[in-house]
DSSP file (Angstrom, degrees, kcal/mol; ACC not computed):
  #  RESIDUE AA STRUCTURE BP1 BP2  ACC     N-H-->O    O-->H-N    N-H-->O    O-->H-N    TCO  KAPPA ALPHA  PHI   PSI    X-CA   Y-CA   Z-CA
    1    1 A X              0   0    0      0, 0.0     0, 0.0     0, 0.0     0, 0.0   0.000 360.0 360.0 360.0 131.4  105.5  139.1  104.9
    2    2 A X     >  -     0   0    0      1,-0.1     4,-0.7     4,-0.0     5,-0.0   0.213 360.0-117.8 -40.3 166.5  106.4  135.6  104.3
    3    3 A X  T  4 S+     0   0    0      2,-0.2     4,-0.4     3,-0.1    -1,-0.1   0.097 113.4  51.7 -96.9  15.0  105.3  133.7  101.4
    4    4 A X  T  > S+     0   0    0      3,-0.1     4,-2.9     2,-0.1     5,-0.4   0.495 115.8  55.0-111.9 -18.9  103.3  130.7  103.7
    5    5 A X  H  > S+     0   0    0      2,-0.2     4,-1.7     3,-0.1     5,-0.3   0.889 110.0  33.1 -80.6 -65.9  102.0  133.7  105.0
    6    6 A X  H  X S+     0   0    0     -4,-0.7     4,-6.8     1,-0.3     5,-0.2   0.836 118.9  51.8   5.3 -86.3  100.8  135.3  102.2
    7    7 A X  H  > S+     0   0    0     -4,-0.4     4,-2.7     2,-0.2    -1,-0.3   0.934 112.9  54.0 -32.9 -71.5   99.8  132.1  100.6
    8    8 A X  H  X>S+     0   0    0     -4,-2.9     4,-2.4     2,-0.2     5,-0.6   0.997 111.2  41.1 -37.3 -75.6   98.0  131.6  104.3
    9    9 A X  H >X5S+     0   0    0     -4,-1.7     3,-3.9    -5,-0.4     4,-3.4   0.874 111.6  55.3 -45.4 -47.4   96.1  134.6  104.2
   10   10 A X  H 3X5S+     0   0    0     -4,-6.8     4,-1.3    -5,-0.3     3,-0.3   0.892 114.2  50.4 -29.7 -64.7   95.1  134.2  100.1
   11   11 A X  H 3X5S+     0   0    0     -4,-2.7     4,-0.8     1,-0.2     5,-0.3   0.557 109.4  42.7 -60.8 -21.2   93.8  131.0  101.3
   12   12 A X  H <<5S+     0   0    0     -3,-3.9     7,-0.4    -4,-2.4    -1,-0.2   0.698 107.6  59.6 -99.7 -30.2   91.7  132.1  104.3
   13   13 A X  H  <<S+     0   0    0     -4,-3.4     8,-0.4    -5,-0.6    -2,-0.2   0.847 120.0  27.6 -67.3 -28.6   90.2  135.1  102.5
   14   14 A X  H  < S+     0   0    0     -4,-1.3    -2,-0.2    -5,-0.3    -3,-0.1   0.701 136.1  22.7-103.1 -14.4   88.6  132.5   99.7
   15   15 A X  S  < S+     0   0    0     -4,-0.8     2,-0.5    -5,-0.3    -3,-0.2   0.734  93.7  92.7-126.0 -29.2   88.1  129.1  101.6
   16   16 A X    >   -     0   0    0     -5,-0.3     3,-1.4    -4,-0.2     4,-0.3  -0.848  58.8-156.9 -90.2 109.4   87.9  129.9  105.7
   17   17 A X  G >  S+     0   0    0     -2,-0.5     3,-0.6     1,-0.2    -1,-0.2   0.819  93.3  61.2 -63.4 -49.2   84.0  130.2  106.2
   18   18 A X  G 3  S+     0   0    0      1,-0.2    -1,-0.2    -3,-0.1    -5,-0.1   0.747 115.6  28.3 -33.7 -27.5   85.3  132.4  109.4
   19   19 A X  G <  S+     0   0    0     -3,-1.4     2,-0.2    -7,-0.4    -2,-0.2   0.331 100.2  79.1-133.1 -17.0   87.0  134.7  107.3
   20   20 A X  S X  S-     0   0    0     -3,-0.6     3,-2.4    -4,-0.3     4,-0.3  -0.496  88.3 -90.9-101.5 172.0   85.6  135.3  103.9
   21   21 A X  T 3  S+     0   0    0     -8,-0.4     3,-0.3     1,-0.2     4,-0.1   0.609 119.9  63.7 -69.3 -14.2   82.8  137.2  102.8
   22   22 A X  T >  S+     0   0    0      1,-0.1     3,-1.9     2,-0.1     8,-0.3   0.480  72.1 114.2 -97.4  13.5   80.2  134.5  103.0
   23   23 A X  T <  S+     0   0    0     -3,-2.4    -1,-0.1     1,-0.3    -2,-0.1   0.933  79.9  51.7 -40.2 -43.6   80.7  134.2  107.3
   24   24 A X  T 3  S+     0   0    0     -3,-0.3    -1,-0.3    -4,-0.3     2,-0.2   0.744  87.5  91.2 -98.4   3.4   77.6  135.4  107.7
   25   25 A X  S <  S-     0   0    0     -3,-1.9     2,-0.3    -4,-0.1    -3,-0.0  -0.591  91.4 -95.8 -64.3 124.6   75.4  133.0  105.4
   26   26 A X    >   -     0   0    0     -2,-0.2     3,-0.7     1,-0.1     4,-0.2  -0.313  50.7 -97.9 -50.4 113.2   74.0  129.9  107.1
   27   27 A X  T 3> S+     0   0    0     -2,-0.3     4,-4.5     1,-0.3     5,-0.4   0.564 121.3  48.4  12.5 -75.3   76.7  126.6  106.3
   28   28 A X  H 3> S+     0   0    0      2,-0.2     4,-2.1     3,-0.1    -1,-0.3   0.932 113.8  46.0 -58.3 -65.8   75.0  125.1  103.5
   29   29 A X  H X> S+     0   0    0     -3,-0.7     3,-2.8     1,-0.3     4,-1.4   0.735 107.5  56.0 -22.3 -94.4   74.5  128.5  101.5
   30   30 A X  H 3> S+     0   0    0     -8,-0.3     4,-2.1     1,-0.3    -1,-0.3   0.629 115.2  39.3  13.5 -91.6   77.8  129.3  102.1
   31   31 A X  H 3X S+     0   0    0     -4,-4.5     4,-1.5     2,-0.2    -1,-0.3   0.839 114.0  48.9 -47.6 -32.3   78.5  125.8  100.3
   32   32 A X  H <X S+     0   0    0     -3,-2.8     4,-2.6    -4,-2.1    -1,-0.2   0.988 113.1  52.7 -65.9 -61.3   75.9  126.0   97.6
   33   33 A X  H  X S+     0   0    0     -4,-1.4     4,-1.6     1,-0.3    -2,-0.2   0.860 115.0  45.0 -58.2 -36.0   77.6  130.2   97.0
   34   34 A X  H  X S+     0   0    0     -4,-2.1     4,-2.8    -5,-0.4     5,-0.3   0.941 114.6  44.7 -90.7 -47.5   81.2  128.3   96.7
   35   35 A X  H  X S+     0   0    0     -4,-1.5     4,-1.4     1,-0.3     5,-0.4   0.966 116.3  45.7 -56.6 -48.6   80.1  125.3   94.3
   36   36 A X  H >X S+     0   0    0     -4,-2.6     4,-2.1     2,-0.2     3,-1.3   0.883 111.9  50.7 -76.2 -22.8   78.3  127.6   92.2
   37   37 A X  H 3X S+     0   0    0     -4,-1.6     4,-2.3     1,-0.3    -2,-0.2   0.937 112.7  56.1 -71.7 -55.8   81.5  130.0   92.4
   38   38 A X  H 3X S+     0   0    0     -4,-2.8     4,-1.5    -5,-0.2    -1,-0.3   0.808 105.4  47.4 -10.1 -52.7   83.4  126.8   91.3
   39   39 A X  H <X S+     0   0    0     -4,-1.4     4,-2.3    -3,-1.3    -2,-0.2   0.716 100.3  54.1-112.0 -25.1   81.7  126.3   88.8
   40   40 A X  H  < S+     0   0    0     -4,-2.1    -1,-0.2    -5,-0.4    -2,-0.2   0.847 112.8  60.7 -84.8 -19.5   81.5  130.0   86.7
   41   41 A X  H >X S+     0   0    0     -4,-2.3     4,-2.7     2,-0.2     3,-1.6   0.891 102.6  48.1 -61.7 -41.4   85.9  129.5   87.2
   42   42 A X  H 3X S+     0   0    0     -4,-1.5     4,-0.7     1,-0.2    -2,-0.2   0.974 114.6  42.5 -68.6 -41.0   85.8  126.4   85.3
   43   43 A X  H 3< S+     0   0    0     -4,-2.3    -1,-0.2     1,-0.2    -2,-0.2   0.171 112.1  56.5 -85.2  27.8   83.7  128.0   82.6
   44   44 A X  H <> S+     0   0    0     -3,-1.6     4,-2.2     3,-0.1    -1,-0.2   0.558 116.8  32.4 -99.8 -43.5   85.9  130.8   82.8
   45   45 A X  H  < S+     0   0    0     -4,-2.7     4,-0.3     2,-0.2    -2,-0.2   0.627 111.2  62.2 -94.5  -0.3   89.1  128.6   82.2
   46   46 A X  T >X>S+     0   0    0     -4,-0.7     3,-1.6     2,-0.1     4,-1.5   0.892 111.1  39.3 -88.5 -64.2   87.5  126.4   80.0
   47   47 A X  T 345S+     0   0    0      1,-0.2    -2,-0.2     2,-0.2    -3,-0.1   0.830 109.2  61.1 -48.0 -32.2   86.8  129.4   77.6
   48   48 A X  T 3<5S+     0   0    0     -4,-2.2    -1,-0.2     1,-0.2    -3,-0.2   0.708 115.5  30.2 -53.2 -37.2   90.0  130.7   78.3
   49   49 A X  T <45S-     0   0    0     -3,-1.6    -2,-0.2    -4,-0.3    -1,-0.2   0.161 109.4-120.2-106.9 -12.0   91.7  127.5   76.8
   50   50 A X  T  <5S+     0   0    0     -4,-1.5    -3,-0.2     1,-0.3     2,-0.1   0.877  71.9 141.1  37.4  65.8   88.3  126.7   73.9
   51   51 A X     >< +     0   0    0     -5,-0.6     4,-0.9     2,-0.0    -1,-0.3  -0.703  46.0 170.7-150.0 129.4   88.1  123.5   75.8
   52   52 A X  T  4 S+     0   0    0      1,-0.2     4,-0.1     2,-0.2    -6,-0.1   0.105  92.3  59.2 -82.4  13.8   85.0  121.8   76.8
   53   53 A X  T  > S+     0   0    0      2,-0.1     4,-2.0     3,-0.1    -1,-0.2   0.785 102.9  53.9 -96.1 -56.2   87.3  118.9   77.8
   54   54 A X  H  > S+     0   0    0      1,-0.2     4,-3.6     2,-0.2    -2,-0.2   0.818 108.6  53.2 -13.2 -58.8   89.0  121.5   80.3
   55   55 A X  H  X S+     0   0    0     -4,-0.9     4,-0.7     1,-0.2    -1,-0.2   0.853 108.4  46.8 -53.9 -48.6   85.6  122.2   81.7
   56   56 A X  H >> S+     0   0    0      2,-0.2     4,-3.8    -3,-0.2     3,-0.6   0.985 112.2  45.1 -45.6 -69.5   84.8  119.1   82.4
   57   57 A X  H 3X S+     0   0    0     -4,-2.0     4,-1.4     1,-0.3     5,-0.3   0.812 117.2  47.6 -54.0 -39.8   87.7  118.0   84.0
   58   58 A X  H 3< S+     0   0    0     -4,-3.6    -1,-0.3     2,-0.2     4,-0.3   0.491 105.9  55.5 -92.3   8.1   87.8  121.2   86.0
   59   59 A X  H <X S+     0   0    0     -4,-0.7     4,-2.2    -3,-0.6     5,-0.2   0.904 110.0  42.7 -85.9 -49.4   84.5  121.2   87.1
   60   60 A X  H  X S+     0   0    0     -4,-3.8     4,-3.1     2,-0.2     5,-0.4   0.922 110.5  59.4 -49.6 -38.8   84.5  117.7   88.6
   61   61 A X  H  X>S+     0   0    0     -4,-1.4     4,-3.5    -5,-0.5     5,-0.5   0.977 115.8  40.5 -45.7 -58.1   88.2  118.7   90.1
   62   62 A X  H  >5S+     0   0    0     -5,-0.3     4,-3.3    -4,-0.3     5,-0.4   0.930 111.9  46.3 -41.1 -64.8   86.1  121.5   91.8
   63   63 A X  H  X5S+     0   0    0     -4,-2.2     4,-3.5     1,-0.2     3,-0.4   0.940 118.4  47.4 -56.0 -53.3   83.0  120.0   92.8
   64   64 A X  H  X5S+     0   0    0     -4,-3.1     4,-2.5    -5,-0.2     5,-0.4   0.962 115.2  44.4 -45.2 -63.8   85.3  117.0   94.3
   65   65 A X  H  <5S+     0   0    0     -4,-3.5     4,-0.5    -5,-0.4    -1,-0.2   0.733 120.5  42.8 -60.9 -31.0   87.8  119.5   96.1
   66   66 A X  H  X<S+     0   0    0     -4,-3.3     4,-0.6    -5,-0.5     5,-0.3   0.894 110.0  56.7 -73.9 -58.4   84.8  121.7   97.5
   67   67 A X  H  X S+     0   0    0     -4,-3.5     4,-0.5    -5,-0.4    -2,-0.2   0.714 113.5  35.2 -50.6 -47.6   82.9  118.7   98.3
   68   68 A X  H  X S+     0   0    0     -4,-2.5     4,-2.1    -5,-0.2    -1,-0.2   0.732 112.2  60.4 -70.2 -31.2   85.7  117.1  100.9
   69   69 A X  H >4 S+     0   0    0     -4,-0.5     3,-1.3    -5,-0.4     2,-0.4   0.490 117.6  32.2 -79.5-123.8   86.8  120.8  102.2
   70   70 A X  H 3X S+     0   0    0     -4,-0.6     4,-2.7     1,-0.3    -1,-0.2   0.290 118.4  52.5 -77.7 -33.5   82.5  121.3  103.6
   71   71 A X  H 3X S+     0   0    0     -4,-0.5     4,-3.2    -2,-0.4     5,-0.3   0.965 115.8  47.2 -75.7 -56.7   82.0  117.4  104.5
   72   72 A X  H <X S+     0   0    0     -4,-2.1     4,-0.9    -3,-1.3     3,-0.5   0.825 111.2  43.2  -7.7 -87.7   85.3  117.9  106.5
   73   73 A X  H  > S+     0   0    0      2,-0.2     4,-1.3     1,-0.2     5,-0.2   0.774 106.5  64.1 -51.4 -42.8   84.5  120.8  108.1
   74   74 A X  H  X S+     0   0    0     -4,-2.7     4,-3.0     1,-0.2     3,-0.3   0.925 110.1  46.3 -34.4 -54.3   80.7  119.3  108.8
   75   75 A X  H  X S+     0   0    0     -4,-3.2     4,-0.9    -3,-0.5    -2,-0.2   0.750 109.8  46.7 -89.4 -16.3   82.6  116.7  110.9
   76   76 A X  H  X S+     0   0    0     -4,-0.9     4,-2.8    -5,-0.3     5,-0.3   0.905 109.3  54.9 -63.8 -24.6   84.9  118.9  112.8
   77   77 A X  H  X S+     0   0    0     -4,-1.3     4,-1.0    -3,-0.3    -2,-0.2   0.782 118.2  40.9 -96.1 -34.7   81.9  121.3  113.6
   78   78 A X  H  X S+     0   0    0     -4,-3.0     4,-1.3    -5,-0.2    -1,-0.3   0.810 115.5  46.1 -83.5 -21.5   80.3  117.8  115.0
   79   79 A X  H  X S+     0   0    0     -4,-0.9     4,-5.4     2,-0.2    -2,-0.2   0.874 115.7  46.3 -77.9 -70.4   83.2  116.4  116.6
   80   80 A X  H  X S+     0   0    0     -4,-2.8     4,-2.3     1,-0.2     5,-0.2   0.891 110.4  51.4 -75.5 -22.1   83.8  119.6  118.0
   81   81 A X  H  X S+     0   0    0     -4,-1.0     4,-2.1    -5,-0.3     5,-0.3   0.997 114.0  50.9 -63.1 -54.7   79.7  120.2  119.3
   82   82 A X  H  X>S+     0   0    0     -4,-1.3     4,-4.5     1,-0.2     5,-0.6   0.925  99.7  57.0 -55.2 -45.3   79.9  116.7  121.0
   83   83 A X  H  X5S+     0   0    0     -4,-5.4     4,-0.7     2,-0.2    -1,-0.2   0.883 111.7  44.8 -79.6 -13.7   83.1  117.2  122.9
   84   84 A X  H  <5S+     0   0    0     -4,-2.3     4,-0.5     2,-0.2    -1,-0.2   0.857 112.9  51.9 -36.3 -44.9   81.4  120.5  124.7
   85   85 A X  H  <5S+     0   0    0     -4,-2.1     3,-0.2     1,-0.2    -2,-0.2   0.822 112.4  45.2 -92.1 -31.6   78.6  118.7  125.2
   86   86 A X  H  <5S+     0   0    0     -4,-4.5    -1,-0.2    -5,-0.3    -2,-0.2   0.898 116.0  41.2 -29.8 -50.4   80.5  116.0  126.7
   87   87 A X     <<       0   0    0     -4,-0.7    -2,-0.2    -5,-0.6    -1,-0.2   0.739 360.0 360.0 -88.2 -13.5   82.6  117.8  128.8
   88   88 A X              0   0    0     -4,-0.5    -1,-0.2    -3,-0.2    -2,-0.1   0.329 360.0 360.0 -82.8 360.0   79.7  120.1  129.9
């Protein structure tokens, strides 16, 4: 196995709502279960380095990174609802 595969799969098992363990929770949940999952790694690695400057920094990183990855996807999922119902 490759490493972009690898790397792929790692990536589809934690972040592809298709693919991960939270598929079958309705969208927002889903997003609400990742932020909050977000958010117990940053006070994992913030204790891990005994810095509440860490925490900070990687909690906003999160919440930001989380936050674009689900607004994203909201607008493929609409994008993609309209052109059916377009084409239909």
């Amino acid at each position: 196995m490759s490493a972009q595969n690898v790397i792929r799969t790692a990536w589809d098992g934690v972040m592809n709502e298709k693919k991960n363990p939270l598929q079958n929770l309705p969208l927002m949940t889903a997003h609400m279960m990742m932020q909050v999952l977000a958010w117990m790694w940053s006070i994992i690695f913030a204790l891990a380095f005994s810095s509440y400057f860490v925490f900070g920094v990687s909690v906003v990183g999160h919440a930001l990174i989380l936050s674009g990855i689900f607004a994203t996807l909201a607008v493929f999922r609409e994008a993609e609802r309209n052109r059916t119902t377009d084409n239909a």
